[in-house]
KOLRO-761067 format. One record per residue: x, y, z of N, C-alpha, C in turn. Coordinates in steps of 0.02 Angstrom, whole numbers, padded with zeros to 5 digits, always signed. Layout:
# residues N
XYZXYZXYZ
...
# end
This chain:
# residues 327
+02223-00770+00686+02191-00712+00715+02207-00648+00675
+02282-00629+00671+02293-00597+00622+02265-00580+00550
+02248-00635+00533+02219-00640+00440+02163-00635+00466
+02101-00653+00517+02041-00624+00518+02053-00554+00534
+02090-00531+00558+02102-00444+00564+02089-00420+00532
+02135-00424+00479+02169-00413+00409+02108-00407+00358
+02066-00478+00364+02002-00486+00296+01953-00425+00331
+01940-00415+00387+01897-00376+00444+01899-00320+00395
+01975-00271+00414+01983-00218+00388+01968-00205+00326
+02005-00250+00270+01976-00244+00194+01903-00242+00189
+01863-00294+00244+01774-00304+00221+01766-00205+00225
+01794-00208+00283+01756-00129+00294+01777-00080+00288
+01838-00075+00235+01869-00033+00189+01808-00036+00121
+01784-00080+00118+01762-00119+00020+01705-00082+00050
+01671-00088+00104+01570-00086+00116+01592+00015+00138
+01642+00038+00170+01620+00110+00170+01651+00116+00107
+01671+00130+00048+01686+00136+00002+01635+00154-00051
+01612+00071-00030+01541+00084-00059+01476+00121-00040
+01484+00140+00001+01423+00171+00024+01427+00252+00017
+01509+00303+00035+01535+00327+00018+01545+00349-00046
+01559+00311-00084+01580+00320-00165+01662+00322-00148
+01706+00320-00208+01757+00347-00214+01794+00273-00226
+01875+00265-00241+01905+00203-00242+01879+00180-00313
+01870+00194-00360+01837+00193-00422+01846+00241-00462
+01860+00207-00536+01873+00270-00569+01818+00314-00603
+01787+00311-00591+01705+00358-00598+01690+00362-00681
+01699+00309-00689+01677+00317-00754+01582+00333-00749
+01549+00359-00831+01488+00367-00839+01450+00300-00861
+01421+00287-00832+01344+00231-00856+01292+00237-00859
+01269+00197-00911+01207+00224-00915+01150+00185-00896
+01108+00179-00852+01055+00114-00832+00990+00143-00850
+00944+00090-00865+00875+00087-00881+00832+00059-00825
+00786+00111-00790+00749+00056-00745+00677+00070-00793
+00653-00019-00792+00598-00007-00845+00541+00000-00804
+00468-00030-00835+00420-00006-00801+00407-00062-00755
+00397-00072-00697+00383-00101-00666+00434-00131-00611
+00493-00104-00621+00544-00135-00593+00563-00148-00508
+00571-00167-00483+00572-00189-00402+00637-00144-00378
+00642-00136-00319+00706-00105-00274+00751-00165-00285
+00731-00243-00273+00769-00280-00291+00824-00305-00372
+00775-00285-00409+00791-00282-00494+00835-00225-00484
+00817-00173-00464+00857-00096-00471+00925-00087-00453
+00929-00123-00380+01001-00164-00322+01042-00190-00388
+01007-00214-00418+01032-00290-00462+01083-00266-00499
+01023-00214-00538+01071-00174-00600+01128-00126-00583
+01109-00114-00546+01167-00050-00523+01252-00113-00500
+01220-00162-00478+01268-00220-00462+01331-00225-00513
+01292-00245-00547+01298-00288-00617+01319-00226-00683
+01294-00170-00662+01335-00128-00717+01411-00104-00668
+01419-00105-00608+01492-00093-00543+01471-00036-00546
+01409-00009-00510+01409+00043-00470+01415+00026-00424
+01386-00011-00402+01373-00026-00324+01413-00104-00344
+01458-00114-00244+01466-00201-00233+01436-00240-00192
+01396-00200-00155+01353-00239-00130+01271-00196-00134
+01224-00257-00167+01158-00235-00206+01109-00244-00128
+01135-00276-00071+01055-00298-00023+01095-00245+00026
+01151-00212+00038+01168-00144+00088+01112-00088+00047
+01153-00087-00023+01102-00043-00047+01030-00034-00050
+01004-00084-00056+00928-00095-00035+00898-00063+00043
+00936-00112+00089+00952-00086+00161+00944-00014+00182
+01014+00035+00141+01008+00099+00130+00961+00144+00118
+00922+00112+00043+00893+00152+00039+00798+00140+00055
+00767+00088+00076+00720+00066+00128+00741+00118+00192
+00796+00114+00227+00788+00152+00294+00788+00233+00261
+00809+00237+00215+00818+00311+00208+00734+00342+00183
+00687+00301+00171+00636+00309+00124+00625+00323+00057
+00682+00324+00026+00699+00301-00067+00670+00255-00091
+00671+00195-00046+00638+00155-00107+00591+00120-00161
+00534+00173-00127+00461+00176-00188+00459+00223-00199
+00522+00280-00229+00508+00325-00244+00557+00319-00323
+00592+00267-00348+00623+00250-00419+00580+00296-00450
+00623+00333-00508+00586+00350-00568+00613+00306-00628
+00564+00262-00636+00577+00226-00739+00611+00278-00777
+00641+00252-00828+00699+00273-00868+00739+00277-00872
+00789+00328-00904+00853+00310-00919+00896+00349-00857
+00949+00324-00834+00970+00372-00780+01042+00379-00798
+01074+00432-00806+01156+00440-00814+01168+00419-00739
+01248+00384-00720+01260+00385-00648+01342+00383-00678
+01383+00386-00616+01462+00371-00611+01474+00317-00548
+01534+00277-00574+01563+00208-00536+01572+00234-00457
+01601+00296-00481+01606+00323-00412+01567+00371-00355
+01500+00350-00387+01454+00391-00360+01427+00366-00266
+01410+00418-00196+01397+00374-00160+01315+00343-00166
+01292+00303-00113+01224+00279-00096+01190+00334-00117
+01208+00373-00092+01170+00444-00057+01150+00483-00134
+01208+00480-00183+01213+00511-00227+01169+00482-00302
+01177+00412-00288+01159+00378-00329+01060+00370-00311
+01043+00368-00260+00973+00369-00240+00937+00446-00251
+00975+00492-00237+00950+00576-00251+00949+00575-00346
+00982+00522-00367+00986+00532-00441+00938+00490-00482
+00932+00437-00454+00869+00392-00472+00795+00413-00468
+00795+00459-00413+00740+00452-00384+00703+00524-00416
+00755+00590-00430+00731+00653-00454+00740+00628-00523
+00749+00610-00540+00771+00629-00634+00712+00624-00668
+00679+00662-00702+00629+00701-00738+00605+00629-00799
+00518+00605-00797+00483+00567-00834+00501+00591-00916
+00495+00559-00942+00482+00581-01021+00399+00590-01039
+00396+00657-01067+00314+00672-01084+00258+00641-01083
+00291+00561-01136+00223+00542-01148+00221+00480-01084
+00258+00468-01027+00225+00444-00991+00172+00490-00965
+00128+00391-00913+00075+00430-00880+00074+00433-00809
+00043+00495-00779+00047+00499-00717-00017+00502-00689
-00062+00453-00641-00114+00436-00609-00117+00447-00531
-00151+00457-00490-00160+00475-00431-00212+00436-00416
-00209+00411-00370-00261+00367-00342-00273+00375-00263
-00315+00379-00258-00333+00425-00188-00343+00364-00126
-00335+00358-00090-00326+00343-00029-00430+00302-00021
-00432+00254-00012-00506+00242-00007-00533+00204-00067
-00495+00203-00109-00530+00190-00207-00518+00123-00205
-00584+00081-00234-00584+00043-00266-00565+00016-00312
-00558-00079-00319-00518-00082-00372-00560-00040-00456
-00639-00039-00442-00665-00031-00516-00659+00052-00535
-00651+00061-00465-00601+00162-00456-00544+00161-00501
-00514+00127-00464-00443+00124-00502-00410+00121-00568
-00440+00060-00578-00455+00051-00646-00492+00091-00725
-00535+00133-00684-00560+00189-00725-00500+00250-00716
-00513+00290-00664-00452+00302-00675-00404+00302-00697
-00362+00253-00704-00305+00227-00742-00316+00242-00816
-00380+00208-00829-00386+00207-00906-00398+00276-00924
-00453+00329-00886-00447+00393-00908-00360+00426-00928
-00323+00409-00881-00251+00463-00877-00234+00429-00951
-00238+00363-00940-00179+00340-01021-00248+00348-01084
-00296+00372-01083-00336+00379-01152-00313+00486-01172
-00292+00509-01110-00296+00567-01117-00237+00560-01157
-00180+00527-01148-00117+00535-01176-00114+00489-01232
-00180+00476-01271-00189+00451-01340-00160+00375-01329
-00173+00339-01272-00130+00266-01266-00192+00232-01253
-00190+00176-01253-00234+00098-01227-00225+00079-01175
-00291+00056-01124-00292+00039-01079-00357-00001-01084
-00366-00049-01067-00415-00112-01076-00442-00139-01006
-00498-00085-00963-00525-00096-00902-00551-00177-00895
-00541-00201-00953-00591-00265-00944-00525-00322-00919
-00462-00307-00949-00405-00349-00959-00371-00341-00868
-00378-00271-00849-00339-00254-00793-00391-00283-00748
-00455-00292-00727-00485-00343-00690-00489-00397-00679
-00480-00427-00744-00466-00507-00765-00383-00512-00739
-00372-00470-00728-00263-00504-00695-00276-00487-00643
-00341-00442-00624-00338-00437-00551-00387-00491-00502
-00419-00528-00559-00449-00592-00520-00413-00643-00523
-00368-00665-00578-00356-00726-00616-00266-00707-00626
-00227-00662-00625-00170-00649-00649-00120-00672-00598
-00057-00732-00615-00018-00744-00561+00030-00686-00542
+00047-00677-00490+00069-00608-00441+00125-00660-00399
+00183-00652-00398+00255-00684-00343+00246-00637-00283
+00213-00614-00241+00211-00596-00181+00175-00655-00108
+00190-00658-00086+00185-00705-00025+00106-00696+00018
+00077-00625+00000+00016-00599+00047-00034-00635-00018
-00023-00652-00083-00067-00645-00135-00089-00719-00115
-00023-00739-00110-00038-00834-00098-00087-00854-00046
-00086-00816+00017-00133-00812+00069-00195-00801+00053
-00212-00754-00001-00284-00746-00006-00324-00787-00031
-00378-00815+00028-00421-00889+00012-00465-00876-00028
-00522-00792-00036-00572-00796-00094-00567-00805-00180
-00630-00813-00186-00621-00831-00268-00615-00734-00299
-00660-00694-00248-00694-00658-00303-00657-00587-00276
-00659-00521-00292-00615-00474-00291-00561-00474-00228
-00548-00519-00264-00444-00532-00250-00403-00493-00238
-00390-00455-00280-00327-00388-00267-00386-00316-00220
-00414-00345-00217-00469-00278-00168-00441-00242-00104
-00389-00182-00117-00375-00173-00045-00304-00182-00050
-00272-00214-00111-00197-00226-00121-00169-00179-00148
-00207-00135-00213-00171-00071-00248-00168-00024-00221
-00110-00016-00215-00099+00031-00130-00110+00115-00180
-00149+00175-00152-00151+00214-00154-00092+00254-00161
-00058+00280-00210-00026+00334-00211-00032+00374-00291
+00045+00401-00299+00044+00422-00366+00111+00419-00418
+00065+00384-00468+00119+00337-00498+00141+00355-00580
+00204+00341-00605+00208+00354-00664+00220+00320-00683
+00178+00283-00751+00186+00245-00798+00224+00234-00872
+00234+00193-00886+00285+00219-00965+00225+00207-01017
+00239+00245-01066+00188+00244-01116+00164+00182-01146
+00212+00142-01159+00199+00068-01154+00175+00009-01115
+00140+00034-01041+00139-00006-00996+00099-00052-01004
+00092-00115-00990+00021-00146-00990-00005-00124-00935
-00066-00182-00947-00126-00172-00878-00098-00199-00831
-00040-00284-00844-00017-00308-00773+00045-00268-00742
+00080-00235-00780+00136-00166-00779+00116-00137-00706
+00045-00097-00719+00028-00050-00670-00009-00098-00618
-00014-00160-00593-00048-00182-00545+00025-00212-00515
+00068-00250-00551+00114-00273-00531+00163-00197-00478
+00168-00133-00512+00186-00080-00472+00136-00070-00407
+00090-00057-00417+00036-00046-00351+00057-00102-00321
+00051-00144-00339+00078-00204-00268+00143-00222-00262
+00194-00206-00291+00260-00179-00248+00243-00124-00214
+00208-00090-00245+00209-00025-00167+00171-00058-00121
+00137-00093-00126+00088-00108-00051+00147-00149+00006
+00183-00191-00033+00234-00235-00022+00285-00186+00041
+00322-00131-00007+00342-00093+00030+00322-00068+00075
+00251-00021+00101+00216-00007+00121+00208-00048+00196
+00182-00116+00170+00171-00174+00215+00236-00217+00249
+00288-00176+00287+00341-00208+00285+00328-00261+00353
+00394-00296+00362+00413-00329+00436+00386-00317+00504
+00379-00232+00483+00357-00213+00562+00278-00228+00573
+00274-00206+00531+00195-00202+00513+00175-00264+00517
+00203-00314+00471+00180-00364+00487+00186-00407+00536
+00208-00410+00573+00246-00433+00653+00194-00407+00709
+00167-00331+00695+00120-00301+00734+00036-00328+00727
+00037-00373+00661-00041-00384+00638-00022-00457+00684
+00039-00489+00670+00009-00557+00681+00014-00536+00767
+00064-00505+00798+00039-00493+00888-00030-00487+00897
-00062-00443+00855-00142-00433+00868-00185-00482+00849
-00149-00543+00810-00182-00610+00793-00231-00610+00711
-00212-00546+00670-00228-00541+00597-00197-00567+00556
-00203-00606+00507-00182-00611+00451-00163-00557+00426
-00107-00538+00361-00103-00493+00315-00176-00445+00282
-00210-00496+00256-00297-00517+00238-00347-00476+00276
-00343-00505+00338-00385-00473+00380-00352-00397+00414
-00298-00389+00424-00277-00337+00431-00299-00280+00384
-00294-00289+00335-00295-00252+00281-00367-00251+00257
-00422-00289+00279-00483-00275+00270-00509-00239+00343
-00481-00235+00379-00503-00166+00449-00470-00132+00436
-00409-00100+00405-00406-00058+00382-00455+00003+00314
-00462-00040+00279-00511-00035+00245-00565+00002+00259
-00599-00044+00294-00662-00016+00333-00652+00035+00371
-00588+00049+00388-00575+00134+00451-00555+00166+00402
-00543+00155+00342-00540+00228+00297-00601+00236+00277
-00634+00210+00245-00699+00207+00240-00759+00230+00271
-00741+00235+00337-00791+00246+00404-00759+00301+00433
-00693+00322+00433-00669+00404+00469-00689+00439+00414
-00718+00505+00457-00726+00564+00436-00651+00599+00411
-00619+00593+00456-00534+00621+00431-00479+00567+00468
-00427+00580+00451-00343+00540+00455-00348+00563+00540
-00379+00611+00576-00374+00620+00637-00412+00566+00686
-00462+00546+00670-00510+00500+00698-00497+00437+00691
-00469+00412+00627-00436+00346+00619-00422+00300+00671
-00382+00320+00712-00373+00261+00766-00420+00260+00835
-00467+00307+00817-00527+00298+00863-00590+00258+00841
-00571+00273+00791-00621+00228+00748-00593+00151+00745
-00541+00149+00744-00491+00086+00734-00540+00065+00828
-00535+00087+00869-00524+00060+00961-00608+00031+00950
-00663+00068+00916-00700+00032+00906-00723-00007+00886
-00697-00048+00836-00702-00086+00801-00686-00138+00835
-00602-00130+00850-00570-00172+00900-00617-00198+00952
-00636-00148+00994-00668-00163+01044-00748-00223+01029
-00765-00199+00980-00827-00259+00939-00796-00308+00934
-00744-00317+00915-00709-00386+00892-00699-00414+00960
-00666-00404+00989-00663-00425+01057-00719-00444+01097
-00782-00410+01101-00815-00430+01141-00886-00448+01092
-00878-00494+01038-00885-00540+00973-00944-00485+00974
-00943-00428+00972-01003-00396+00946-01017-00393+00866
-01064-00396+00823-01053-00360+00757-01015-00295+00725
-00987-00278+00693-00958-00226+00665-01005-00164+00649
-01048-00192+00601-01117-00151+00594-01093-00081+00552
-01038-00091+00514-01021-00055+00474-01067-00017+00414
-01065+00032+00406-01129+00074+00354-01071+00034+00269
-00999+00074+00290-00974+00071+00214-00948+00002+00197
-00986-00069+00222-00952-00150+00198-01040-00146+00158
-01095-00121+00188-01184-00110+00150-01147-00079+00082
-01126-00031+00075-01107+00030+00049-01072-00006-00026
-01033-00048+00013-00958-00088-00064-01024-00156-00071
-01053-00179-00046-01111-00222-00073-01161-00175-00135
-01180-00130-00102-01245-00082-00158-01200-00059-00210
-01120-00033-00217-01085-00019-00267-01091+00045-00247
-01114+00092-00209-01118+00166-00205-01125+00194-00126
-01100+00233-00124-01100+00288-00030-01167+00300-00011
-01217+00261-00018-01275+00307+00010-01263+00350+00078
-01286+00386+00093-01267+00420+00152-01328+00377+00214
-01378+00383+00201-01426+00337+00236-01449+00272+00209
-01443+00203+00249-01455+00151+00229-01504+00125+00248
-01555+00088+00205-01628+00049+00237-01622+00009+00283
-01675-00019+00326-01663-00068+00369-01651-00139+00310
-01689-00115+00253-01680-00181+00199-01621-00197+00158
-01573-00138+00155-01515-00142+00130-01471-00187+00167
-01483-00173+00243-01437-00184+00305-01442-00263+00300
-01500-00285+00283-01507-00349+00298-01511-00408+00239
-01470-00378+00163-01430-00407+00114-01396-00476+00117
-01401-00523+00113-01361-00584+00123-01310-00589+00113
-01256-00557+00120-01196-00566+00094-01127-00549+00129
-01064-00603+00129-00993-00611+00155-00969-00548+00171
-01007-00493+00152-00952-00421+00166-01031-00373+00232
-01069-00398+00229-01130-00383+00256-01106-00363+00369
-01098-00329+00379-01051-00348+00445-01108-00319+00499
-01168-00298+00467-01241-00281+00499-01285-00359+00503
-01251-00429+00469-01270-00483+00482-01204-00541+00509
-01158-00549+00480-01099-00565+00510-01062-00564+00564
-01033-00596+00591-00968-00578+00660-00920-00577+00631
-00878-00544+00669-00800-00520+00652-00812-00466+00570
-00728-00493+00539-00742-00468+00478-00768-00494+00419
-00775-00444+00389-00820-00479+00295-00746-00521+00274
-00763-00537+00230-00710-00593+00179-00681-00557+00160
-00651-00501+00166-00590-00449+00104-00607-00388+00109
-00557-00343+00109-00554-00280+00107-00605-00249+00051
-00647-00190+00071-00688-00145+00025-00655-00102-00004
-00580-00088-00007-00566-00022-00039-00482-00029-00013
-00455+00029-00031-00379+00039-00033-00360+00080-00011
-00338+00049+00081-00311+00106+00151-00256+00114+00116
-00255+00192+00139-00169+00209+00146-00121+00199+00192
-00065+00240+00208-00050+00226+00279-00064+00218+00360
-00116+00286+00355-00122+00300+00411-00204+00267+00432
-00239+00252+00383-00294+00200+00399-00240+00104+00417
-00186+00079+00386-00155+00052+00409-00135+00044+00477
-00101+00107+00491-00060+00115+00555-00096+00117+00598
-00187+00133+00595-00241+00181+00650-00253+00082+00651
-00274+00037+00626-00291-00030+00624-00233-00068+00683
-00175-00073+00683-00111-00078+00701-00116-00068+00766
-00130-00018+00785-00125+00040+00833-00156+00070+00844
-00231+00054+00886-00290+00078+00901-00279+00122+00951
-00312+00168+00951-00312+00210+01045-00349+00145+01086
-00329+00184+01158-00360+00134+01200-00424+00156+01214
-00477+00150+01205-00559+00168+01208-00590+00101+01244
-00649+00127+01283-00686+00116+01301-00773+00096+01251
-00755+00118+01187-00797+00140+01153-00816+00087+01097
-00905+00085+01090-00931+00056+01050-00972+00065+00981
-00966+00130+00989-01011+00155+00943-00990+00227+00923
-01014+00251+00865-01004+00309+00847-01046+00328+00799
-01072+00392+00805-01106+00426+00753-01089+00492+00710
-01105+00486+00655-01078+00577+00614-01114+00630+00621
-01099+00656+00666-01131+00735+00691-01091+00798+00648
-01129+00835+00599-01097+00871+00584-01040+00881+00543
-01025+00825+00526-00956+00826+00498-00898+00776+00542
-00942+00760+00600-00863+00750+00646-00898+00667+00672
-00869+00621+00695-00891+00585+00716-00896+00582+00818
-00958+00574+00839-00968+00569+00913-00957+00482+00933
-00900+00489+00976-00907+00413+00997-00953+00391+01076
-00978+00350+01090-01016+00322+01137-00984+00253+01159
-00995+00253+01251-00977+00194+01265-01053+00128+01263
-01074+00179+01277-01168+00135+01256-01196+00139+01210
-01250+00120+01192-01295+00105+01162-01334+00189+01178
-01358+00168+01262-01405+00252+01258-01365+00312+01256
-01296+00293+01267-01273+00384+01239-01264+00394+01161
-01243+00335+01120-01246+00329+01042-01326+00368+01024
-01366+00316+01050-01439+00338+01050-01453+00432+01049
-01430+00463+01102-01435+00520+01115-01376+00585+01071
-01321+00540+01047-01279+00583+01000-01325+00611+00947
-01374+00571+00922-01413+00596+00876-01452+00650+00893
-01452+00683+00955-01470+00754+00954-01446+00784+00960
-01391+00778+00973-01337+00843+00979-01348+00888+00924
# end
C-alpha cells in the first residue's frame, strides 16, 4: 500500500511538472513543425526532443484549451523547461517566413473554389500549383482518416471535407500537403462530441456533413442556420422532399437566383426537388456554425421557407409559404 503511495506521488509530481514546466534544466531547442504536420506528430516531437514527458496530456491540453489547429509550420526556438501553456503560446504565435502562402477559404466553397483559389495565392507568390493534380488526390488520393473510409461514392469525394478556414502553407507544399491540412482541420473540427451527437440523430459522418452543407448554402446568415437546420429536419422526418434550390444550384455549377421548373426536374443523386431524404454528398464546405445549426436544430414547427428581402420567412404550410411571397 505504501509503494502504491509512494509511485502515486512521484506520477503526480512528473505530470504537474510537466505541465507546469520547471524540474529541468531549460536548456534551448530547436524543433521544426513541417508542412502538414498533425497535433499528434507535433506531441511526438516535442516528446522526443524532452520538452514535454508526456505527448497525449499535451495533446489533451492543448485540444481543451483550443491550440490545436492553430500550429504555425516552421522553425520554433523552445526551452526543456518551458510550461504547456508556454510552449503552445510559442508554437502557435511565432511569425511565417515571407515566402509562405496564406489562403482563406470562405465558409460555403467548393472543392473546384478551393482549388482555384489555392492556386491563385501560390501563383501570386511565383510558386506551382497544379489544379488538375489537387482534384485527382481529391478523387483518387489515399487519406488515413476514418470518415474518408466511410465514404461510399465514386465521384466528388472530398466535397464538403476541406474544412473552411485560413491557412498557411510552406512554399514548398504540394497539392496533397494542403488537402491533407484541410482535413486535419475538419478532423479537429469534427470531434467526439460532434460525432456522438450525429450518430444520436441517426447520421452518418457523410450525411451529417451533407445537411450541413445544404444549411450553409440555403441561410441567408449564421443567425438563421438552425432554423433552417428545424426545417429540413422536420422534411426528413415526415419523409417529405428537401426541395432544396442550392443541391439544383451544385448540379448547374452556378447560384442562379431563380430556378426553372426544368432545371428542378434534372435527373440526378444531388437533385432533392426529385429525391427523398438527402443527395449522395455534401455540395460545398460548412463551417462551424452551419455544423452545429445541423446538430442542433431549433425546435420548429416549420416546413418551408422563403427569401423575402434579404431575410428568410418561415411557414408551417404550404398556404402561408404560398402567401410569404407577398409580403
Amino acid at each position: 500500500m505504501l509503494t502504491a503511495i509512494i509511485v502515486a506521488v512521484f506520477f503526480i509530481k512528473s505530470v504537474s511538472e510537466d505541465i507546469l514546466g520547471g524540474g529541468k534544466a531549460g536548456d534551448t531547442i530547436t524543433i521544426e513543425i513541417p508542412q502538414g504536420a498533425t497535433a499528434g506528430e507535433i506531441a511526438k516531437s516535442l516528446s522526443q526532443n524532452k520538452i514535454i514527458q508526456y505527448p497525449l496530456l499535451f495533446r489533451l491540453y492543448t485540444r481543451l484549451g483550443g491550440k490545436s489547429g492553430s500550429f504555425q509550420l516552421g522553425i520554433h526556438q523552445l526551452r526543456s523547461d518551458m510550461s504547456y501553456r508556454e510552449i503552445a503560446k510559442e508554437i502557435c504565435e511565432i511569425s511565417v517566413p515571407s515566402s509562405s502562402v496564406t489562403v482563406t477559404i470562405p465558409e460555403g466553397s467548393e472543392i473546384k473554389d478551393i482549388a482555384s483559389k489555392t492556386e491563385a495565392a501560390f501563383i501570386q507568390k511565383g510558386l506551382s500549383f497544379d489544379t488538375a493534380v489537387f482534384l485527382s488526390e481529391c478523387e483518387k488520393g489515399e487519406f488515413d482518416y476514418p470518415f474518408i473510409k466511410e465514404i461510399k461514392r465514386k465521384e466528388n469525394r472530398l466535397e464538403g471535407y476541406l474544412f473552411p478556414a485560413t491557412y498557411t502553407f510552406s512554399k514548398d507544399a504540394t497539392e496533397r500537403d494542403v488537402i491533407t491540412l484541410m482535413l486535419e482541420k475538419f478532423s479537429e473540427v469534427f470531434n467526439e462530441d460532434r460525432k456522438a451527437r450525429a450518430k444520436e440523430l441517426g447520421f452518418t459522418t457523410d450525411g451529417l456533413l451533407t445537411l450541413a452543407s445544404i444549411i450553409e448554402r440555403e441561410g441567408a446568415s449564421t443567425a438563421e442556420f438552425k432554423t433552417v437546420s428545424s426545417v429540413f429536419h422536420n422534411r426528413i422526418n415526415k419523409n417529405m422532399k428537401l426541395e432544396s434550390c442550392a443541391t439544383v444550384q451544385y448540379i448547374l455549377g452556378e447560384r442562379k437566383e431563380i430556378l426553372s421548373n426544368a432545371e428542378t426536374r434534372i435527373k440526378s443523386p444531388y437533385n432533392t426537388y426529385l429525391i427523398f431524404g438527402l443527395p449522395v454528398g455534401p455540395i460545398a464546405s460548412p463551417g462551424e456554425a452551419a455544423i452545429d445549426a445541423a446538430l442542433y436544430p431549433d425546435a420548429t414547427d416549420y416546413l418551408y421557407f422563403r427569401l423575402v428581402n434579404g431575410k428568410h420567412v418561415f411557414s408551417k404550410t404550404f398556404r402561408e409559404h404560398q402567401q410569404a411571397g407577398d409580403i
